[in-house]
N, C-alpha and C positions, 0 to 999 in steps of 0.2 A: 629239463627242469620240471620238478613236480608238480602239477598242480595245485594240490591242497598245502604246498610249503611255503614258509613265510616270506621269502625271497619273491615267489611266483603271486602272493598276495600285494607284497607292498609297490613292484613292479607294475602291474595291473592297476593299482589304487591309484599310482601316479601316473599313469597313461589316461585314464577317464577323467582326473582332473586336470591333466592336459589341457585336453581335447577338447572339455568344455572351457574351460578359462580362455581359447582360442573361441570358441565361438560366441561367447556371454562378448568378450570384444570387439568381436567382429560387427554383431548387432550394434553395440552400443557405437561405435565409430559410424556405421553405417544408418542408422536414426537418426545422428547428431543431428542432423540438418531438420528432419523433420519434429525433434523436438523443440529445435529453436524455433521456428515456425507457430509450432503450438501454442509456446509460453511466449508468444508477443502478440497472437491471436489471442489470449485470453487475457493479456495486460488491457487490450482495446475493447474486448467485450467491460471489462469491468470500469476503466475510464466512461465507458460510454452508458454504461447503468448508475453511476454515482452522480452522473447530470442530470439524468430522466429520459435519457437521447432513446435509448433502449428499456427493456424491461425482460424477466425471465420468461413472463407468457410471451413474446414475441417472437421464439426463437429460430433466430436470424442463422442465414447461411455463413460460411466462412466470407464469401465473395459478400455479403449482406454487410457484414461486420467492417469489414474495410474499406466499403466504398463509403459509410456512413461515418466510422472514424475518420478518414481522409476527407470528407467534405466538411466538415465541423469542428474537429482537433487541432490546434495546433501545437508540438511539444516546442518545451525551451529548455537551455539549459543555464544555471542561473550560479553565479560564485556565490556561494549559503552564506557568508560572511558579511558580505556588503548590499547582495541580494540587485547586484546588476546582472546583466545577461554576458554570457559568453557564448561568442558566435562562432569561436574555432572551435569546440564540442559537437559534433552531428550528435542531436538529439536522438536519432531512427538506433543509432549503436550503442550510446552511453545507458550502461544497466547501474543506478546506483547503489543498487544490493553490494554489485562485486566491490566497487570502487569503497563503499564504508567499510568492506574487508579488508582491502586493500592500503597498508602505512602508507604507501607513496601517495596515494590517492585520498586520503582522509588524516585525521588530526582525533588524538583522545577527545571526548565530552567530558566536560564539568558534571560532578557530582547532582542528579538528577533523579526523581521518582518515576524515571517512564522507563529505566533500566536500560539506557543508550551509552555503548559503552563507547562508540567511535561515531565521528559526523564526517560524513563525503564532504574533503571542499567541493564539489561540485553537484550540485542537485538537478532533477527533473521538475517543472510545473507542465500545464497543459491550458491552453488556454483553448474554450469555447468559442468560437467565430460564425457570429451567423450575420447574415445580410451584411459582410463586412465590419460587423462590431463585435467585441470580445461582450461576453454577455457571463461567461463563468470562469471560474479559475480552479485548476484541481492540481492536489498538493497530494503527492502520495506521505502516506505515515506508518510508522510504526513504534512497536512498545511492547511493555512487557504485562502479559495477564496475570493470572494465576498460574496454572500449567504450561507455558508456551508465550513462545512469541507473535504477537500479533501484526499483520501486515492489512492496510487498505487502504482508502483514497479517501479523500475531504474535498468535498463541493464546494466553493464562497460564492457568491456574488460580488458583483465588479466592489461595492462598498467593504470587502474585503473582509465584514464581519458577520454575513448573514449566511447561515447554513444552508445549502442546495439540498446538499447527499451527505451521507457518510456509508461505508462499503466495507464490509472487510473478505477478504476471499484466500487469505492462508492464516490457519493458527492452529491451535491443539487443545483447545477447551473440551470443557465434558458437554457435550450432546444433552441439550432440554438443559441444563444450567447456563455457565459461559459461553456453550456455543450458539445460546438465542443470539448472541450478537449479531450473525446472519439470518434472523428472522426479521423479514421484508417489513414487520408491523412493528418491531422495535425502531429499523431502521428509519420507518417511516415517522418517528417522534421527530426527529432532530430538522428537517426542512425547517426555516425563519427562526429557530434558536440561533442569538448571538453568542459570537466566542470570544469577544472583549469589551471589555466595560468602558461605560464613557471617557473612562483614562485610559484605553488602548490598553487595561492589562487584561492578557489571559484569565477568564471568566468562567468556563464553562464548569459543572457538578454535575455528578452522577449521582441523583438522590438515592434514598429508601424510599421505597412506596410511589407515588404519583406525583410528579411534576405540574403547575400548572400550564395554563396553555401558551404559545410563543409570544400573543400578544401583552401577555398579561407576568409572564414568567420565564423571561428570553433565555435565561443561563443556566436553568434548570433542567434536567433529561431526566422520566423515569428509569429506576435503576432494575435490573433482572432479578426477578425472582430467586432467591437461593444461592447469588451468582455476585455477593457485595464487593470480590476482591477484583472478579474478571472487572466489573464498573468503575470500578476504582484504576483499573490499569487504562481501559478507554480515556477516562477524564484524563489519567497523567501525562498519556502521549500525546492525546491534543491539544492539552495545554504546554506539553512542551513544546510542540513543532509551531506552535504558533507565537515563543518567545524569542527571545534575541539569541539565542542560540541554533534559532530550526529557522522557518521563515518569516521570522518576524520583520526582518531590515528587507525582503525583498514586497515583505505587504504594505510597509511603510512607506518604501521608494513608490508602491501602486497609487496609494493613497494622493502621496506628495508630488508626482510626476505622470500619474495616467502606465496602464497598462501598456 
């Protein structure tokens, strides 16, 4: 066979990409494990920085990370509808990303500004446990920015209205516009904003310009510079997930029955 002939090129073309298609799989079958690992070590780094438990200057070991989420977190798993707990769920395996992918596992959303197009019957919370009392409650969220979708965690306190944290650690905004959302001094506005009104509705706003202070201006958040739509998708998700379609019936049963 000649070499420079077409036969002896296309032969060759598909032997290298064989070759490599065996080894690109091999890798990936053979990581699996250690990227699951990763991406439940970095679920716990971020649960534990949306409390205060942690912070970025801290930065804690892997063994650091676990021994402190496992002294302090507790996950639950909660049917989002009625917002009771479910105790056949192990919380350590249920990932609710796949499960709101998943028809068997989830149910279409009603027509909504946070662009959710499917809800997990079954949800994650995490509850804060220290000296034996629940002291915070973290509700993962997400929703739709501008550019992307946004994924991250909401802090309450046990009164179920008073903002801890807010975190976001995946999305695809533009860098120094929408992506201030993970800037530490943005995120640091939102601690003692309420996110409902003395009638229990969904409260919170993404202003223009400067918000006043928590005590003075609870539902107010300054909004990002050059960035009104990414603010506008924050405000939508959290006031979604905190309606009777996201966690509202399980912050209610908090309310009405104790953590």
């Amino acid at each position: 066979m000649r070499r420079n002939g077409t036969l002896y090129t296309i032969l060759f073309t598909a032997a290298v990409c064989g070759v490599c298609s065996i080894l690109v799989s091999t890798a990936a079958v053979g990581l699996r494990d250690r990227q699951i690992r990763n991406q439940i070590l970095d679920r716990r780094r971020q649960v534990l920085a949306v409390t205060g438990l942690t912070s970025a200057e801290m930065r804690l070991s892997r063994a650091e990370v676990n021994r402190t989420y496992e002294e302090n977190i507790v996950p639950r798993v909660i049917k989002l509808e009625t917002g009771e707990y479910d105790e056949a769920i192990d919380p350590a395996t249920f990932n609710q990303r796949e499960a709101s992918a998943d028809p068997s596992r989830s149910r279409l959303a009603p027509q909504n500004n946070a662009g959710i197009v499917r809800l997990p019957i079954h949800a994650l919370v995490y509850h804060v446990v220290q000296d034996g009392k629940v002291t915070q409650i973290v509700l993962p969220v997400e929703g739709t920015g501008l550019w992307s979708k946004l994924y991250g965690y909401l802090a309450l306190d046990t009164d179920t209205t008073t903002v801890r944290g807010l975190t976001f650690y995946e999305h695809g905004e533009t860098p120094g516009l929408g992506g201030e959302i993970e800037n530490p001094r943005w995120q640091g506005l939102w601690p003692g904003r309420k996110v409902y009104s003395d009638e229990w509705v969904p409260a919170i706003r993404v202003v223009k310009g400067q918000a006043g202070p928590p005590e003075t201006d609870p539902h107010h958040v300054d909004g990002l510079s050059g960035a009104t739509l990414t603010g506008r998708g924050v405000e939508n998700l959290i006031n979604f997930w905190l309606g009777d379609n996201g966690y509202g019936p399980y912050l209610r049963r908090v309310r009405e029955k104790g953590v």
